[in-house]
MIRO-983835 format. One line per 5 residues: number of its first residue (from 1); for each residue x, z, y of N, C-alpha, C. Coordinates in steps of 0.001 Angstrom, whole numbers. Example, Ala and Ser with C-alpha at 12.3 -4.5 7.8 and 13.67 -1.06 7.14 Angstrom:
residues 2
1 = 13190,7800,-5690,12300,7800,-4500,13200,7800,-3300 ~ 12850,7080,-2250,13670,7140,-1060,12900,7870,30
END
This chain:
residues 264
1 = 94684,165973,113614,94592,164503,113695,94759,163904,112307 ~ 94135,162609,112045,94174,162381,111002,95208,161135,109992 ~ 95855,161187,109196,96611,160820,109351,96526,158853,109571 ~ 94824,158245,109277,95002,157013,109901,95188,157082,111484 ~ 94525,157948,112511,94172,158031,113866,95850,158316,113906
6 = 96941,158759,113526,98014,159018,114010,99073,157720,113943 ~ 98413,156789,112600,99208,155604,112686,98600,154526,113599 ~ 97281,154506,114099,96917,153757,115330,97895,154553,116454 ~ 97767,155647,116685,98830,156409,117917,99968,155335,117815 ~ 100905,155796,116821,102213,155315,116778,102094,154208,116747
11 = 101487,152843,116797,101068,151507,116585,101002,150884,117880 ~ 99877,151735,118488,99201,151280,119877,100207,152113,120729 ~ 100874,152788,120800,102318,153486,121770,103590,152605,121473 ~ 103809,151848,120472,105137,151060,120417,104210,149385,120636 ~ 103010,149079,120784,102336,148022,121350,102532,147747,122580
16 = 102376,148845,123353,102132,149129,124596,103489,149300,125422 ~ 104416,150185,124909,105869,150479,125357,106772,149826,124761 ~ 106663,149594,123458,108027,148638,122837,108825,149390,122176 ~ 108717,151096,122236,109328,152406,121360,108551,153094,120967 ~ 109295,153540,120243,108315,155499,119560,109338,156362,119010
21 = 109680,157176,119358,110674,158172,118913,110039,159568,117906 ~ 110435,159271,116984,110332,160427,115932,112213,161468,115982 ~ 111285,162453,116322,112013,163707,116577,111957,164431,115075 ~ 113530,164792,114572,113973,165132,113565,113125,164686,112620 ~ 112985,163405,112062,112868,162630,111297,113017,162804,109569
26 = 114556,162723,110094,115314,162892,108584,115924,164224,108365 ~ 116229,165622,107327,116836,166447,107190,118311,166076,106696 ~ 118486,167667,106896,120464,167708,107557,120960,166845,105786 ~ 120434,166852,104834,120927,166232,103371,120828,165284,103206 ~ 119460,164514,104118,119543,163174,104030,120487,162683,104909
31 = 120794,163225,106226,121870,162640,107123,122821,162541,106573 ~ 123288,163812,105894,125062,163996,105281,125066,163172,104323 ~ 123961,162910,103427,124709,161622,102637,124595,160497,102917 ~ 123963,159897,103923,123982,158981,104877,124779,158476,105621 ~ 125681,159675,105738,127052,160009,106717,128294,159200,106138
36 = 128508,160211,105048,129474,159418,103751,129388,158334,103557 ~ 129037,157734,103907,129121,156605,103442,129409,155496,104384 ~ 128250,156152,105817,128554,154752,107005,130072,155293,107345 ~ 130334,156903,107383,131466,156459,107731,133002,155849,107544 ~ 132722,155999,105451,133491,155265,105055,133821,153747,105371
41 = 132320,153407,105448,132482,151841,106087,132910,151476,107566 ~ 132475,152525,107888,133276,152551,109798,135156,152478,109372 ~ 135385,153357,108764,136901,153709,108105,137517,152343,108200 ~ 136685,151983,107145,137273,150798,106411,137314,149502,107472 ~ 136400,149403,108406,135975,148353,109095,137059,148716,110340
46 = 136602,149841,111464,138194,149534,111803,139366,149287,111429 ~ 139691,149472,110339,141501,149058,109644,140941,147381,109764 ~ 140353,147016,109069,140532,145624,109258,139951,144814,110544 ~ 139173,145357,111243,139445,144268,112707,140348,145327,113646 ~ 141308,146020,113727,141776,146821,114734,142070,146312,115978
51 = 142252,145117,116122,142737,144599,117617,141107,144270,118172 ~ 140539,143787,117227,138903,143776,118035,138253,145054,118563 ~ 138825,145931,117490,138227,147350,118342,138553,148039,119027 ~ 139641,147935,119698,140685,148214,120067,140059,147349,121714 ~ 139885,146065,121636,139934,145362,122929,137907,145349,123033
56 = 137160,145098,122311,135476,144893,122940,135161,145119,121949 ~ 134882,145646,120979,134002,145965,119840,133574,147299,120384 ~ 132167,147425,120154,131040,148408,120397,130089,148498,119144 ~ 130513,147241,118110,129223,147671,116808,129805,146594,116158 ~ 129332,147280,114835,129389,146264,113807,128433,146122,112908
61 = 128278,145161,112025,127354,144733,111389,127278,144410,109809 ~ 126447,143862,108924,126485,143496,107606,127295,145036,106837 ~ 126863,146197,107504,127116,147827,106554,126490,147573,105003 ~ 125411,146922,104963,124881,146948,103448,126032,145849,102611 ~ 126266,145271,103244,127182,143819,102142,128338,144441,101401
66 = 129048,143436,100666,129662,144242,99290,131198,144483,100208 ~ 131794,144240,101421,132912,143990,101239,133205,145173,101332 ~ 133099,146208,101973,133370,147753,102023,132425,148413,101452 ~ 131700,148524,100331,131372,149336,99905,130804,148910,98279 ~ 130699,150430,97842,130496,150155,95673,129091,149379,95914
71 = 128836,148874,94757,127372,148794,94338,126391,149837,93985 ~ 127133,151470,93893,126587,152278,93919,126089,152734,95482 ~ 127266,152714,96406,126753,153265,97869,125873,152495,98024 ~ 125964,150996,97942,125211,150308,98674,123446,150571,97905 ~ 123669,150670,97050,122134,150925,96306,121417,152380,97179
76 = 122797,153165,97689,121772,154481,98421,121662,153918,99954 ~ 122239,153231,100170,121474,152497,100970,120413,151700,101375 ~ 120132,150498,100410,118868,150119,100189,118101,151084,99938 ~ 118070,152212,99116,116947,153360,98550,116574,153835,99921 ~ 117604,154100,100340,117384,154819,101809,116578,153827,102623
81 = 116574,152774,102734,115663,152240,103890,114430,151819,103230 ~ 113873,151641,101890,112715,151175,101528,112387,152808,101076 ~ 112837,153823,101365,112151,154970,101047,110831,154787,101214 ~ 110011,155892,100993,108776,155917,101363,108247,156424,102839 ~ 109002,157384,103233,108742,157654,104548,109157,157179,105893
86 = 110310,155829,105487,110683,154942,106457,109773,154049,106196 ~ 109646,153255,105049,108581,152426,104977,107406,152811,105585 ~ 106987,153855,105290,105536,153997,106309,105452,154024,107917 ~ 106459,154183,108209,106789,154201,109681,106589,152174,110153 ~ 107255,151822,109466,107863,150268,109209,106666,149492,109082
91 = 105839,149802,108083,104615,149654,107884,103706,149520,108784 ~ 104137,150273,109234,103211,150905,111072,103067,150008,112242 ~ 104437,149468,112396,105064,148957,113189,104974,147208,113010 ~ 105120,147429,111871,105312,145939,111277,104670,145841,110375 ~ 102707,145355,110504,102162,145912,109195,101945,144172,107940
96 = 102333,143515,108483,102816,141950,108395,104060,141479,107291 ~ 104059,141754,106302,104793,141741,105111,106573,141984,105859 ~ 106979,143129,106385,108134,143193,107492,109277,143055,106143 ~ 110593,142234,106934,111493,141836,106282,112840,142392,106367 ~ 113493,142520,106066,114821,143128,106010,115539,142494,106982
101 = 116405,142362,108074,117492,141114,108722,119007,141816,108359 ~ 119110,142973,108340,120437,143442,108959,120349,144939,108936 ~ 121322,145187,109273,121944,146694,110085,123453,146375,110653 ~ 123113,147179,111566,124521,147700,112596,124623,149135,112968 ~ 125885,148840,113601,126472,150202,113693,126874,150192,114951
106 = 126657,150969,116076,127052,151444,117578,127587,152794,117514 ~ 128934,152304,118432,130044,153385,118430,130068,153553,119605 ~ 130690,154479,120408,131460,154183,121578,132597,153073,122092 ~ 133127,151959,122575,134084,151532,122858,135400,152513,123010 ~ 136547,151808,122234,137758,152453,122822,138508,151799,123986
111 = 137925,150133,124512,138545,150086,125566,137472,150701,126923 ~ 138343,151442,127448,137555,152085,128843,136753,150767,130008 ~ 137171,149824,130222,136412,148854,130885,135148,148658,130068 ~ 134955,148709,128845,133356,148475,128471,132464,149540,129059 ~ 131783,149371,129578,130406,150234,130395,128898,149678,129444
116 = 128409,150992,130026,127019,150352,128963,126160,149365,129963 ~ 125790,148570,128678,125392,147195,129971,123970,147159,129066 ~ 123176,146608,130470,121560,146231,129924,121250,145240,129508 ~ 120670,144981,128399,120522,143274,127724,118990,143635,127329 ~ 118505,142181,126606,118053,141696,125512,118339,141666,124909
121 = 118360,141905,123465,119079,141048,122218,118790,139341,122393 ~ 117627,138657,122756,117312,137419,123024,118133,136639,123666 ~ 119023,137471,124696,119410,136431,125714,121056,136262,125172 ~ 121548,136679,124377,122413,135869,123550,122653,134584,122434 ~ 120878,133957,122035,120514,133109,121773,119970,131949,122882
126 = 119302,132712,123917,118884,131575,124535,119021,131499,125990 ~ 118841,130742,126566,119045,130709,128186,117253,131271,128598 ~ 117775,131344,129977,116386,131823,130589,114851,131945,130270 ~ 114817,130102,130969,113532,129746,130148,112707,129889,129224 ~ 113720,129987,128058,113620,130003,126448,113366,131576,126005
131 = 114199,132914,126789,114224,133939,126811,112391,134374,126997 ~ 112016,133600,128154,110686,134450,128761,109500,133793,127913 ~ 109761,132866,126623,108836,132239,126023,109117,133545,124616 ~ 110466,133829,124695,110746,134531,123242,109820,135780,123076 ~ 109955,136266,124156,109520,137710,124306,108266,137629,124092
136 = 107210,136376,124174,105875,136503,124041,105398,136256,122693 ~ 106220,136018,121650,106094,136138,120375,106614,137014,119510 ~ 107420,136638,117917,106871,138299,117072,108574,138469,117337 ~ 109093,139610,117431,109838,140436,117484,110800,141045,116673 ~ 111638,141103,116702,112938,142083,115457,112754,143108,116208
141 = 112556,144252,115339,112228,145807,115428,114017,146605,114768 ~ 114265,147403,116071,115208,148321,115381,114769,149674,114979 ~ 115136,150221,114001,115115,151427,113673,116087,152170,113715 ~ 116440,153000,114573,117622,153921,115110,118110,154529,114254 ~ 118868,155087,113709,119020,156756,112895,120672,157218,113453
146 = 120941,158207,114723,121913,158645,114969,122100,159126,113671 ~ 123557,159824,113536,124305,160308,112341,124883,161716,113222 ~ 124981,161888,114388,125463,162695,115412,124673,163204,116765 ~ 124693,163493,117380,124291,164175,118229,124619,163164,119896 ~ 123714,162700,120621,124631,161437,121705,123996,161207,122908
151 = 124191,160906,123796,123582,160606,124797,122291,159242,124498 ~ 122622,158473,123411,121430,157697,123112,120945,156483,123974 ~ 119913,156532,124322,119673,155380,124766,118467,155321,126009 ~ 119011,154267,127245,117930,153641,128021,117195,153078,128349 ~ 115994,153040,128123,115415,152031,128072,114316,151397,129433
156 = 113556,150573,129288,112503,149811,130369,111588,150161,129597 ~ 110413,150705,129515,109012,150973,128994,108296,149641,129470 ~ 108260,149191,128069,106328,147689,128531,107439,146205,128775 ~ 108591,146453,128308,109530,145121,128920,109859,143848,127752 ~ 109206,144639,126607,109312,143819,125415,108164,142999,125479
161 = 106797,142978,126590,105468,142372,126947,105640,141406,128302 ~ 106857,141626,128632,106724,141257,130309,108160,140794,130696 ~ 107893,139759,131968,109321,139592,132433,109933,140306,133352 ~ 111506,139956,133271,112258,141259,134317,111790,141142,135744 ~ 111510,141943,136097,111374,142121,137985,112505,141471,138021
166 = 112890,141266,139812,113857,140510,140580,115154,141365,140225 ~ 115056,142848,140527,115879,143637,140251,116551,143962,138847 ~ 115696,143689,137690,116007,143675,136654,117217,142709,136062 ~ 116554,141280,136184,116599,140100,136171,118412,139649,136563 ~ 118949,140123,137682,119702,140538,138531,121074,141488,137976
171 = 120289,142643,137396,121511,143404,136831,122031,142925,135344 ~ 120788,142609,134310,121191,142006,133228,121860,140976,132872 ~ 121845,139887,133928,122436,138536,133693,123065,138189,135080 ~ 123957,140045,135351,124648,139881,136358,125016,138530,137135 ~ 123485,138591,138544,123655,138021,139303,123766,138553,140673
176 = 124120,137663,141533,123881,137440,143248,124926,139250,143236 ~ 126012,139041,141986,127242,140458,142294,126728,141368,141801 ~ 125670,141467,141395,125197,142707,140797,125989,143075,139053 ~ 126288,144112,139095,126880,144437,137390,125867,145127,136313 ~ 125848,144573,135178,124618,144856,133930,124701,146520,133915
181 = 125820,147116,134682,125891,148700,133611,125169,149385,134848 ~ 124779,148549,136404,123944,149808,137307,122740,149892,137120 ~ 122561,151154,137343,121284,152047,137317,120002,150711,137326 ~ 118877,151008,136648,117902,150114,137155,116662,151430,137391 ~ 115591,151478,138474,114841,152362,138916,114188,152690,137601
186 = 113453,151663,136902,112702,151968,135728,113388,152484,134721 ~ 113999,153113,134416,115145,153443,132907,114593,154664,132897 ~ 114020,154483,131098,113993,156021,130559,114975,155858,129942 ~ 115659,157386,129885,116717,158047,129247,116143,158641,127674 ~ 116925,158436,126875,116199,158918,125295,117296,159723,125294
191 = 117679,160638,124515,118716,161906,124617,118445,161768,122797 ~ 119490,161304,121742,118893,161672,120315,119799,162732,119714 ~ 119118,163146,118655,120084,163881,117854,120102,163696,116505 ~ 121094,164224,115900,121358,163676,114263,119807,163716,113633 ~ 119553,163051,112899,118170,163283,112322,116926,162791,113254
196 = 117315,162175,114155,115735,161555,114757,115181,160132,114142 ~ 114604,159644,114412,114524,158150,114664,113902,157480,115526 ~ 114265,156139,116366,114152,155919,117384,113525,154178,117120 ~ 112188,154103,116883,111653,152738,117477,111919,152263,118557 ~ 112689,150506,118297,112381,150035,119374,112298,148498,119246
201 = 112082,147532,120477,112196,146233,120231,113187,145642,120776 ~ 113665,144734,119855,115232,144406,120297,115099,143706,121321 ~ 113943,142993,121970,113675,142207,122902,113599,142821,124087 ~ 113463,144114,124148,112985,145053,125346,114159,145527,125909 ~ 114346,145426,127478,115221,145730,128387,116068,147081,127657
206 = 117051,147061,127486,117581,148541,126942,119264,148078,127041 ~ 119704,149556,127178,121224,149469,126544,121330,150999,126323 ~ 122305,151187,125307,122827,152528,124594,123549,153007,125612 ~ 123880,154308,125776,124578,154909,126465,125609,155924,126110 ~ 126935,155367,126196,128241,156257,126054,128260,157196,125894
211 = 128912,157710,124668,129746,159555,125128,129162,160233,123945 ~ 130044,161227,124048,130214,162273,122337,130811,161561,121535 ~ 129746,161989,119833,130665,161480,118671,129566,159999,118635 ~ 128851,159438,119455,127930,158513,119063,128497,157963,118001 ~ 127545,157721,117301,127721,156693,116317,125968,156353,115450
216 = 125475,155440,115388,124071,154886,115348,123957,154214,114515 ~ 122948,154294,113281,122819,152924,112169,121361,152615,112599 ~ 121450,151297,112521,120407,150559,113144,120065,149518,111836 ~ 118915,149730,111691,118041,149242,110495,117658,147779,111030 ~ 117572,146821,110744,116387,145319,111950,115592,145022,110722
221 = 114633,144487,111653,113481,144436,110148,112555,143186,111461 ~ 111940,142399,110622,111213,141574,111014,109853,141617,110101 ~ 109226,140483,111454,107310,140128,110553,107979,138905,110131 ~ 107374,139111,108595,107315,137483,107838,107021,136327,108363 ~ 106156,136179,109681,105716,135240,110233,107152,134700,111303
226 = 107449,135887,111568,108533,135005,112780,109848,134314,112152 ~ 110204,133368,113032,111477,132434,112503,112768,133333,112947 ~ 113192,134458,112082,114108,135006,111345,115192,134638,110479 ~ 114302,134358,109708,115249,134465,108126,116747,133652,108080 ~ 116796,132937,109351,117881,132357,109232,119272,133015,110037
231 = 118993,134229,110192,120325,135338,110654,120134,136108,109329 ~ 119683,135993,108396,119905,136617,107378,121006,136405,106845 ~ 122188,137363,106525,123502,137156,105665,123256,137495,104607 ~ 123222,136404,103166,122717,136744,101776,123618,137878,101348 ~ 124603,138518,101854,125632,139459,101222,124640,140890,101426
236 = 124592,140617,102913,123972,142003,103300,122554,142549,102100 ~ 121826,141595,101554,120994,141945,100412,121004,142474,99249 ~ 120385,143060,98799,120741,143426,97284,120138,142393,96157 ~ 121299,142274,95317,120985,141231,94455,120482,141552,93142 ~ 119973,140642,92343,118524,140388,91782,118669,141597,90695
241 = 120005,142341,90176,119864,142908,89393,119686,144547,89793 ~ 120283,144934,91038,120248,145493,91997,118544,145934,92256 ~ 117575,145131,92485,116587,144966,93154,116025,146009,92117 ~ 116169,145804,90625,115568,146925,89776,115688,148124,90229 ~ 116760,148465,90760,117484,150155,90769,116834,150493,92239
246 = 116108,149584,92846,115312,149983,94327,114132,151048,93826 ~ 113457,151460,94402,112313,152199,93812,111012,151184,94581 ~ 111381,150979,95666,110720,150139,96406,111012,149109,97266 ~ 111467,147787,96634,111926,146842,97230,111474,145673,97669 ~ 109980,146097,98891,109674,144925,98853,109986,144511,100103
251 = 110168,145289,101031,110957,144569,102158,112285,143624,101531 ~ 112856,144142,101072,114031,142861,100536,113333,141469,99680 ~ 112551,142158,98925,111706,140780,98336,111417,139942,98954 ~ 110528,140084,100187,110273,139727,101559,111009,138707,102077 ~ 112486,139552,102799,113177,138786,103104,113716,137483,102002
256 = 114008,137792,100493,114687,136489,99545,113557,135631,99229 ~ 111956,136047,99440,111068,134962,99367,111313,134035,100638 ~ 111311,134563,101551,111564,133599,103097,113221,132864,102722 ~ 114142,133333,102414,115349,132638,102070,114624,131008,101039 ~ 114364,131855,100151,113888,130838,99242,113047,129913,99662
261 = 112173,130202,100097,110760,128742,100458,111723,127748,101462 ~ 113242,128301,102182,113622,127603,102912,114583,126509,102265 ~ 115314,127227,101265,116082,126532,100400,115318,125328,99511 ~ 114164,125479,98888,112918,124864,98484,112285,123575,99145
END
């Protein structure tokens, strides 16, 4: 196959489903130093919210920003996501000048009442209505990269195109008694392991699923066209002198041109 006919594949399969899973992705050197580092910032980040993680914290966020980490880690971080072989994936996916938003981090909960529950990312911004208009426009794309070995993630295939069935609808925005963490008929199961990577759309029916050493860095990346840029945290970016030591920084460019035309 050739290698344009393989990026229509992967294009027209995350069009169509809303994922694409690349199986061992990254090698065991790129993980381990990948490792070092989120988990220093995991380290560091539980000591300072401990009662949050302790009572509902399941992830955290802004891993690239300066407060836990050098200007050196953080630079192998940026390197690491405008690489060349994530970018082409990214590219793929998002062939629309795609922008930087974020990263997070999914752990397991340490309080036992958290269950894995099915969401949107959308429907923490908006109510209903507003939800089934969101989904029909452009999208924040996650890019998975376990660090470990995990039970991973469930998802709805085609749900990032469409609204929830009755049943869906029901468990997510636990109604009429129903709870977000039961079974829904449609759920694929993703099973990952250290070194995969896992397309998906943050808009699409899904929730992660408990157990092992999980632990998940999640890349978000947007199309230039969609109204984004304003969950952008200027910390989480690399700054202007920074931007030299990228090899390829134009997803971040991306994102500080959209900062800028807004400030403007």
């Amino acid at each position: 196959m050739s290698k344009t006919k393989h990026s229509e594949n992967i294009k027209h399969h995350y069009d169509k489903e809303g994922f694409y899973l690349f199986r061992n992705f990254f090698d065991a050197s790129e993980i381990e130093t990948l490792k070092k580092i989120i988990l220093k910032f995991h380290h560091l980040w539980k000591s300072e919210n401990a009662e949050f993680y302790r009572e509902v914290a399941f992830n955290s966020s802004l891993i690239t920003g300066s407060k836990h980490l050098s200007t050196s880690e953080r630079l192998v971080l940026f390197n690491f996501i405008s690489s060349r072989k994530l970018m082409e994936i990214i590219n793929h996916i998002i062939p629309n000048k795609p922008a930087f938003m974020n990263s997070q981090l999914f752990f397991n909960p340490i309080n036992p009442e958290l269950k894995d529950f099915w969401h949107r990312d959308c429907q923490y911004d908006h109510e209903i209505e507003m939800q089934k208009k969101v989904i029909q426009e452009t999208q924040v794309v996650h890019f998975r990269i376990p660090l470990f070995d995990e039970p991973g993630m469930e998802i709805i295939p085609g749900s990032h195109r469409r609204w929830d069935t009755e049943e869906e609808l029901a468990i997510r925005e636990e109604l009429n008694g129903r709870k977000s963490n039961e079974d829904i008929a449609a759920g694929k199961k993703i099973r990952l392991s250290a070194g995969d990577l896992l397309v998906f759309s943050a808009d699409m029916i899904h929730r992660g699923i408990y157990g092992l050493d999980r632990l998940a860095w999640d890349i978000l990346v947007f199309d230039s066209s969609g109204d984004f840029v304003d969950y952008v945290d200027d910390d989480c970016l690399p700054s202007l002198p920074m931007i030299t030591e990228i090899e390829e920084p134009s997803i971040f460019k991306n994102t500080i041109a959209l900062k800028s035309s807004i400030k403007t």
